[in-house]
N, C-alpha and C positions, 0 to 999 in steps of 0.2 A: 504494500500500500504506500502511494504516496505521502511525503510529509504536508503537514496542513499551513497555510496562507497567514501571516499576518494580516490582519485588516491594519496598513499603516496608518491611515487616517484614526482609529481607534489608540492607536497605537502611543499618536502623539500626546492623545490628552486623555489618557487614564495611565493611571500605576498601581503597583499592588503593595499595601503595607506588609508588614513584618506577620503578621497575624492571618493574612490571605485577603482582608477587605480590600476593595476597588476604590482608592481615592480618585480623587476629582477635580476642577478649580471652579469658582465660584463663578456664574454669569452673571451680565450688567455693569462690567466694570470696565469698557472699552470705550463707552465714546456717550456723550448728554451725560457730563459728570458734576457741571454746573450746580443743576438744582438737587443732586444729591448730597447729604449730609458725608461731615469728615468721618465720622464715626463709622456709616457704611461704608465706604471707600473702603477705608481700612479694614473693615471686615473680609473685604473683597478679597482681598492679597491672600485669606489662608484657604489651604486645602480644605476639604471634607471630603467625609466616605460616601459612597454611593448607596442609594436608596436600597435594601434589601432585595426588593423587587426587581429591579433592574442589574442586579450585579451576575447573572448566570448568564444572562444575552451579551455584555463585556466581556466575560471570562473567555467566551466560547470566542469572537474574536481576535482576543488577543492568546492563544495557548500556550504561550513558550515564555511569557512573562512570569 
């Protein structure tokens, strides 16, 4: 059998913690930053884990991670 495909676009923007969850980066923090508060800005910058539900459709494209 063949070996299986990165999906690189997947690829770019998810990682896997230490533990196996599927981090993430925060949306909303590219462009209309204006009328946003400093305090969300800064939120923006940290990672977070991927919604539970969603983290088995990631996993399967990214496999070698």
């Amino acid at each position: 059998m063949t070996k299986m495909k990165t999906h690189r676009g997947a690829a770019k923007r998810f990682g896997l913690t230490g533990t196996g969850k599927v981090k993430r980066r925060k949306a909303f923090a590219s462009h209309i930053l204006t009328k946003k508060s400093r305090k969300r800005k800064r939120n923006f910058r940290k990672t977070t884990t991927l919604n539970k539900r969603d983290e088995s459709g990631i996993k399967r494209l990214i496999p070698y991670l």
